[in-house]
BAVEX-587624 format. One record per residue (C-alpha): x, y, z. Coordinates in steps of 0.5 Angstrom, whole numbers, plus 500, padded with zeros to 3 digits. Layout:
XYZ
...
***
This chain:
394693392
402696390
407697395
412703395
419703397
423708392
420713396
416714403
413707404
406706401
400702400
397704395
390701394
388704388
383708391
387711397
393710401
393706407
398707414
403703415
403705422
410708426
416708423
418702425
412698423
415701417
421697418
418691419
415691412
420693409
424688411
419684408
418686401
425686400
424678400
416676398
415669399
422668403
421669410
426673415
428669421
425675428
434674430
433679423
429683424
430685431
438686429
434692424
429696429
435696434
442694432
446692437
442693443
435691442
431693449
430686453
422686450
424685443
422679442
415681444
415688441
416685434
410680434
406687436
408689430
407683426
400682429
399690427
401689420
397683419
391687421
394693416
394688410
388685412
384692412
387694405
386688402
378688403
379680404
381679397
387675400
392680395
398679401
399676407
404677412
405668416
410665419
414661415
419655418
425660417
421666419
415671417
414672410
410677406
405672400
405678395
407678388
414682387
411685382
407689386
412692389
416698386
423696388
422689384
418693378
424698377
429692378
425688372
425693367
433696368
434688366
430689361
432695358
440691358
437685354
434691349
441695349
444688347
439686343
441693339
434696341
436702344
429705343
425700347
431701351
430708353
422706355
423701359
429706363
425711364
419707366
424705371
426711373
419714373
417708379
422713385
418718389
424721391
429718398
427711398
425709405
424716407
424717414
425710417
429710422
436706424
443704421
440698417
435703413
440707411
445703409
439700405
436708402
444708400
445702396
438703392
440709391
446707387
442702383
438708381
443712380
446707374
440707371
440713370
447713368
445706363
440711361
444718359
449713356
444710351
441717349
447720347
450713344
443715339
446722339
440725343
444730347
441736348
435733350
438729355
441735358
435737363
435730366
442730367
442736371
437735375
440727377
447731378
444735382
440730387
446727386
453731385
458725388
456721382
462722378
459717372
452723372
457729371
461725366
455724362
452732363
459734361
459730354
453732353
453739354
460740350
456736345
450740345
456746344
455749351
463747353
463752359
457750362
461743361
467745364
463749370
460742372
466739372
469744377
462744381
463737382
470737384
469742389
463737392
468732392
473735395
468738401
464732402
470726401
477730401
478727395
479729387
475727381
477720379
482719372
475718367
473724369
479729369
481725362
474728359
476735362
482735360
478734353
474739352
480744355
483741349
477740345
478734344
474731337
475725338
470726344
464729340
462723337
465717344
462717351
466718356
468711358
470709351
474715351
482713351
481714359
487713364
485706366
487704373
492698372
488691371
490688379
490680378
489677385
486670385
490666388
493659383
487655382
487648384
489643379
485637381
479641383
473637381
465636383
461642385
458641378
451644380
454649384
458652378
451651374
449656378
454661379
455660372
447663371
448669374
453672369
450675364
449672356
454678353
460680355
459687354
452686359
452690365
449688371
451687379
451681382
453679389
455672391
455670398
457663398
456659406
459653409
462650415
469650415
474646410
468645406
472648400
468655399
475658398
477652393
471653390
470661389
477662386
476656381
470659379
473666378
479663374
474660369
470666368
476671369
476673362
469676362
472681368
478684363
479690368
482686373
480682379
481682386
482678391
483678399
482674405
478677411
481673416
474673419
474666422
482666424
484663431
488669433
482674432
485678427
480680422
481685418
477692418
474694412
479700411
485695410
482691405
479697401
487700401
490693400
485694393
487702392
493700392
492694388
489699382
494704383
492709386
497714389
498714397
497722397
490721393
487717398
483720403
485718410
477717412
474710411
467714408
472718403
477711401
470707399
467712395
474714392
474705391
468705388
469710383
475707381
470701379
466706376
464703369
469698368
467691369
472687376
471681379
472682387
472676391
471677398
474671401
472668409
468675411
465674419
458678417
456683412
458689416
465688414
463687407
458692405
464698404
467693399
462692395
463695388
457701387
456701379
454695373
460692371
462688377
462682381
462680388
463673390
463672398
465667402
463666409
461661414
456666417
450666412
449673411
443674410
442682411
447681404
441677401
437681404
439689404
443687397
440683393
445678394
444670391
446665396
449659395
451655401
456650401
454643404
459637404
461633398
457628395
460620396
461620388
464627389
468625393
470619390
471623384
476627388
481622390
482619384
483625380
488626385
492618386
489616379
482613377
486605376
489606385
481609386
478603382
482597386
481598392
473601392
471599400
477602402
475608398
469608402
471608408
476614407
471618405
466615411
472617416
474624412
465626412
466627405
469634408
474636402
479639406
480633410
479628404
485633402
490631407
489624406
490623399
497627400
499623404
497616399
500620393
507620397
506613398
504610392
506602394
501603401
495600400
489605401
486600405
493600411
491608410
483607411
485602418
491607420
485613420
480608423
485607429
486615430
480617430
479613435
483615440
480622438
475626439
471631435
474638433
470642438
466648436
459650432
461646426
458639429
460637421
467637422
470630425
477631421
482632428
484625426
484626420
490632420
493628427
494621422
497627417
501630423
504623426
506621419
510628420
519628421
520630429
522637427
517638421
512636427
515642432
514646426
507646425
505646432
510652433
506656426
500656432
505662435
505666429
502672429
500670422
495671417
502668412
509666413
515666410
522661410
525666414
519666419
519660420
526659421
526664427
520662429
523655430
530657431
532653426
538655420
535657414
536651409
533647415
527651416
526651407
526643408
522642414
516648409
517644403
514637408
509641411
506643403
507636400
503633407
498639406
498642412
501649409
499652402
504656398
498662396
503667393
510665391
514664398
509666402
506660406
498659409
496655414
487653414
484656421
482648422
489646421
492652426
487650431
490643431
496645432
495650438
491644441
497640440
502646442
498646449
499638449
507637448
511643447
511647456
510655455
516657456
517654450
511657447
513663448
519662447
518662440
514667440
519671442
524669436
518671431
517677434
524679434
524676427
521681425
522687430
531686428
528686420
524692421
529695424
535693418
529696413
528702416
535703417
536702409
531706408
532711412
540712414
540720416
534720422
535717428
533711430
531707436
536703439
535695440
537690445
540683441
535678437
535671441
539666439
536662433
533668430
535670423
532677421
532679414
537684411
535688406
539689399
537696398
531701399
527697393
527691398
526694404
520698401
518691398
519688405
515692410
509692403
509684403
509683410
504689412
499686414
503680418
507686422
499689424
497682427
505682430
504689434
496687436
500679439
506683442
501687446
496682447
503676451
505682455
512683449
510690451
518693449
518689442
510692441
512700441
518699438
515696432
511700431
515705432
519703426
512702421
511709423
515712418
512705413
505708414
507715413
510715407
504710404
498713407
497708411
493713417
488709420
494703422
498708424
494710429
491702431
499700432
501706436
494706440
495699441
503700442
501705448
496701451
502695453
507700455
503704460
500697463
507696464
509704466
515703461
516711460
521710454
516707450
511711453
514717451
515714443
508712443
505718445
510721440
508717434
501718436
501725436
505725430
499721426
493726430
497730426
496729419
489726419
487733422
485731429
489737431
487737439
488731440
495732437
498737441
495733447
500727444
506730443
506735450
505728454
511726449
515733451
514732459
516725457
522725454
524731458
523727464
529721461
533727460
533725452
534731448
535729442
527725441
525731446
527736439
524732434
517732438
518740438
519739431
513735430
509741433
511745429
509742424
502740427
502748428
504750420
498745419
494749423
498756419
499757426
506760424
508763430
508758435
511753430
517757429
516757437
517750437
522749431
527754435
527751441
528744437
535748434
537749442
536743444
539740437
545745438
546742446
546735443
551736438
546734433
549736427
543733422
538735427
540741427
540742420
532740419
530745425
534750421
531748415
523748418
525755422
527758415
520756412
516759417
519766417
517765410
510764411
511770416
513773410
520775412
524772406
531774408
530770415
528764411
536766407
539766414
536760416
537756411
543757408
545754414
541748414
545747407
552747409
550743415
546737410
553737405
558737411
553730413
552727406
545728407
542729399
536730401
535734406
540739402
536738397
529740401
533745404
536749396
528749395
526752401
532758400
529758392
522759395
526765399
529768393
523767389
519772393
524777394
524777386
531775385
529770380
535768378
539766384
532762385
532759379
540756381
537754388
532750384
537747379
541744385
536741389
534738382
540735381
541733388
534729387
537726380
535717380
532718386
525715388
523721391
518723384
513728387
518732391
522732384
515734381
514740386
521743384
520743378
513746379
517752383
523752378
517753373
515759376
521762377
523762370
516765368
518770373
524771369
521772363
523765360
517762358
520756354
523754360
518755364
514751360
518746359
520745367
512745368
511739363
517735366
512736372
505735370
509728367
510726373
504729377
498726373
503719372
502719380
495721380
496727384
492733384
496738384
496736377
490741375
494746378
500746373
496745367
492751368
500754369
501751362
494754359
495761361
***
């Protein structure tokens, strides 16, 4: 008796098939011989027939499955006992060798066929794949219902698709083009998102002389992409078509991988390891294990390390990933999901997955502003390359299913106080809990902190700090802190002190009935200055998820220097870490101790006062960085900072860009704080003033949480200012994310707002904003609606710079209208008004749009002078791909004059900055280039 899931699930007897029964008997099994011998608690399987909603008989519905399944397997086995399905201690199980079930043959023999690859034994290599792939059927678990088969259908389907990718890379690695090209189509076809296939069948055509058959698959699958992702081909992809453009000699004998590609940059997040770092031998045994035997073997590997807090799962995921680094030479990358944090403040799977986008150096514009699009877009970036991903403090495994790297080469190791067992079970990950340390290891542990000779002398003492500490790490880590500061304190004077404290103490309260340390950290805590003390609980204000100095100087009211000290006390005590330079951790259990001391000692009006420092820390320090960074648009106005708050001033825009980059996520968790204490004011205005932050970086999901976020506090409080900003901003993001219905209902609520305060000039900038959703929309009349009646209201105001951009936007729409001679009109104005201001950009935008005007009125000329100026003005500035579209245009107007060399030139400069910045706009010069 075989089982088949790479296709319909079957049972085949050999002589028939056998039903499964209704579908989600189908998913019961499934689950099953995902895992044979393992079991699946119920809590499992009911979560996968009904997700988050399961009807109130759940319970007994899955034993009626159970019981029908057994029935089924009993009947088909004819009494031979081949498979049984029984309860184990965990769970059900299924008793069936894995062998009979297609998914673990297919699994075997892709493995097989990567030992036969190292082995230099492509032709066995090549059977045994396509024995692999002669398993699949079509969809894997077609028609089973529910969100978990799916994700499941669409993992199995990535593991097929790099089998076939392993196996077309192999049969042209022995020069068997043309006869893998008929496959190559057929899988490309099934699949046309994968971008590794189409890579192979463009080789393999332009191998097999078919070059413009190669190229046509390269525009098909761009065309899919762009369809189904908004998004381009990645860098591997559009190096081979430009290749074979250029047909390239050097691919006829390469693949395309080792092609001279334009690799994304080799991040290398991991935070520093621990010196001192000792035990976990067997852990490391087995993580060691999973890595293949060559470095140039390919394979997927999924870690999920579980364990109670402060147990070391971190400390022992990053000093395993340092170890083996070098086996990973693409890069690793590394975050802190936050899924156990004390505020709540876990990350989505989007911030993570642009954190590492921005990591690999993908250009804001490439990324799609859609969660689907950025994971496929992720996924591709790791594509054949070979990354370590450490995914640290996951909450389940639906945060961490869209951060999975899709292809051979990569690992992923996962931390989580969660066991995730749908990881284990869904994704084939090897789950390695984390249990306390040994007594050897934790003696092991403080003498390779304080000294083998300190350790040995006072061996009971020893005992003792370890019995007190319950062999936690994090505890045991506080402890020798505070001995390796006083190295003439006998460790038995430390071992009464920590006897004394623990009972006056009780138990730190929560699921994890292991984690006695709150003595532990309140002997650390006593030992503190007074002010330091303060400090500390005060950190349970801060928004988090990290701090600096100058945070910490506000958050206590403290001077600068004063807060440098009282950091450095808290890091050498172990009650924070610095994680990156200048920027300070503090573990969830320590800031859960310190909110309890916080509540014991420190009033709420002190409480909340500090968190108001912190807020106006760094609501004034968003407020000076913008102002840098943005000194020719109007502004919010900001009443005065508390006493004690030292807001950050940026030198220049290099470090205010710098600024809001390394505090992003802090500012996220600061607007969500703000909003949830009721500090509604400081809530809107900072998101007001990341707006622009998100806008220039493409951070569009954020900017639609903060500005949601910011008008859910100020319309509770009926603050119509902040109302009106809000909507403003809201409609603002609505709008670039394509959401255009909602946009329009935004920015009118915004318009009827600000019209009501009387403010004229943020009423004019919200009918800018219009028209630019209406432009999106090519509704060009009813944006040069709006941006006229913004120039009245501009005009009324005396508002000469807002005057000059609606002049600007006015001029461009009549030249979407076609009337060229408008546009000169309106636009020469807006450049006067920008040089009477100052405003080298917005003179600069403004000399394109008047070169545009005389371009199409075939005054080519005067257009391409108009291009020059606007080029000279941009001349050491940081705003490249606007440079880029200039010379695009005074290319085009040089071509137009018959200057073929220059035009070629001016393209040149542009495709140089286009393809540097990853942008697809770049296709487009290079076919200008090739014409």
């Amino acid at each position: 008796m075989r089982f088949r899931l790479l296709g319909s699930l079957e049972i085949d007897t050999g002589s028939s098939g056998v039903a499964v029964g209704p579908p989600k008997h189908g998913v019961v099994l499934a689950s099953l011989l995902l895992t044979p011998g393992q079991p699946v608690p119920p809590e499992v399987l009911i979560d996968r027939l009904w997700g988050e909603e399961p009807p109130n008989a759940a319970r007994e519905s899955l034993y009626a499955y159970i019981a029908r399944l057994r029935r089924v397997l009993r009947d088909a086995a004819g009494g031979r006992g081949e498979a049984r399905l029984v309860r184990g201690a965990g769970g059900y199980l299924i008793d069936v060798d894995p062998d009979r079930v297609d998914l673990h043959r297919f699994r075997r023999l892709v493995d097989q066929a990567r030992g036969a690859q190292t082995a230099g034994d492509d032709d066995q290599a090549v059977r045994l794949l396509r024995q692999a792939l002669d398993l699949w059927r079509g969809e894997a678990v077609a028609g089973l219902p529910g969100d978990w088969a799916a994700r499941l259908r669409d993992g199995l389907a990535q593991q097929r698709v790099a089998a076939m990718a392993q196996l077309a890379a192999v049969e042209l690695g022995r020069g068997r083009h043309a006869e893998i090209v008929d496959d190559l189509a057929g899988w490309s076809a099934e699949y046309p998102l994968a971008e590794p296939l189409a890579a192979h069948l463009m080789l393999a055509l332009y191998r097999a002389g078919r070059g413009a058959e190669a190229l046509a698959v390269y525009e098909r699958t761009r065309q899919y992409l762009a369809d189904a992702l908004g998004n381009d081909p990645g860098p591997q992809l559009r190096l081979l078509h430009q290749q074979i453009l250029r047909q390239d000699t050097r691919i006829l004998g390469q693949e395309p991988a080792t092609a001279e590609p334009a690799r994304p940059a080799a991040p290398a997040q991991l935070p520093a390891d621990i010196a001192a770092f000792t035990g976990r031998a067997e852990q490391l045994r087995r993580l060691d294990a999973l890595l293949p035997a060559d470095h140039g073997a390919r394979t997927v590997v999924i870690t999920a390390i579980g364990g109670t807090a402060g147990v070391g799962k971190t400390a022992l995921a990053v000093h395993w990933a340092h170890r083996v680094a070098d086996r990973f030479p693409d890069g690793q990358l590394y975050v802190d999901l936050r899924g156990f944090g004390p505020g709540g403040t876990a990350m989505s799977p989007a911030e993570a997955i642009r954190g590492f986008l921005d990591a690999l150096d993908v250009p804001p514009q490439r990324i799609p502003r859609d969660l689907a699009g950025q994971a496929a877009l992720y996924r591709s970036m790791l594509a054949g390359r070979r990354v370590l991903v450490v995914l640290d403090n996951a909450r389940d495994a639906d945060q961490v299913r869209p951060l999975l790297p899709g292809s051979p080469g990569c690992l992923a190791v996962v931390t989580s106080r969660n066991q995730l067992s749908g990881l284990v079970a869904a994704e084939g990950a090897h789950p390695l809990a984390l249990d306390l340390l040994t007594v050897a290891e934790a003696r092991k542990m403080l003498a390779a902190r304080l000294g083998g000779d300190r350790v040995s002398a006072e061996p009971e003492a020893v005992d003792e700090i370890v019995e007190r500490c319950e062999r936690l790490p994090l505890a045991l880590a506080v402890v020798a802190a505070r001995a390796a500061a006083h190295p003439d304190f006998p460790l038995a004077a430390l071992a009464g002190e920590l006897r004394d404290a623990r009972g006056r103490l009780d138990a730190l309260s929560g699921d994890d009935s292991t984690t006695d340390v709150r003595a532990v950290f309140s002997w650390s805590y006593r030992m503190l200055s007074p002010e330091a003390g303060r400090l500390f609980r005060l950190l349970s204000a801060h928004p988090g998820p990290d701090f600096t100095v100058a945070a910490a100087a506000s958050l206590a009211g403290a001077p600068p220097a004063q807060a440098r000290s009282l950091v450095a006390e808290l890091t050498r005590a172990q009650l924070v870490r610095e994680h990156a330079p200048g920027r300070y951790l503090c573990h969830d259990l320590l800031r859960a101790y310190a909110t309890e001391l916080a509540h014991q000692h420190d009033p709420d009006d002190e409480r909340r006062a500090a968190l108001r420092r912190i807020l106006d820390h760094y609501l004034h320090t968003a407020g000076a960085a913008n102002q840098v960074l943005h000194s020719h648009q109007d502004t919010i106005a900001l009443g005065a900072a508390e006493p004690g708050v030292t807001p950050t001033e940026p030198a220049d825009q290099a470090a205010a860009s710098a600024w809001f980059t390394a505090e992003h996520q802090v500012l996220l968790a600061a607007v969500q704080s703000a909003a949830d204490h009721r500090f509604d004011t400081h809530a809107w205005q900072l998101a007001w003033f990341l707006s622009r932050h998100f806008r220039r970086h493409g951070h569009w999901q954020d900017w639609v949480f903060c500005q949601g976020t910011a008008l859910a506090a100020v319309r509770r409080t009926g603050d119509q200012v902040g109302q009106a900003h809000t909507h403003r901003g809201l409609g603002a993001a609505y709008g670039v994310l394509g959401q255009y219905e909602e946009a329009h209902q935004h920015l009118q609520h915004a318009a009827d707002l600000f019209d009501a305060l009387g403010d004229r000039s943020f009423l004019a900038q919200t009918h800018l904003d219009r028209g630019r959703v209406y432009s999106r929309q090519s509704r060009y009349a009813e944006a040069l609606h709006h941006g006229e009646r913004a120039l009245d209201l501009f005009r009324a105001d005396h508002d000469r710079r807002g005057q000059a951009s609606a002049l600007n936007n006015i001029g461009w729409y009549h030249a979407q209208l076609g009337d060229h001679q408008q546009t000169l009109v309106y636009c020469r104005q807006a450049v006067a008004i920008h040089q009477q201001i100052g405003d080298r950009r917005g003179e600069a935008d403004a000399w394109d749009s008047v070169g545009f005007a005389h371009h199409r009125l075939g005054q080519h000329r005067q257009a391409i002078t108009c291009y020059q100026r606007a080029l000279d003005l941009y001349r050491g500035s940081s705003y490249r791909i606007d440079v880029a579209e200039i010379l695009d245009h005074l290319g085009d107007a040089q071509q137009a004059a018959g200057d073929s060399e220059a035009a070629h030139q001016s393209w040149s400069q542009a495709l140089d900055i286009l393809d540097e910045l990853g942008e697809p706009e770049a296709e487009t010069v290079r076919r200008k280039l090739k014409a």
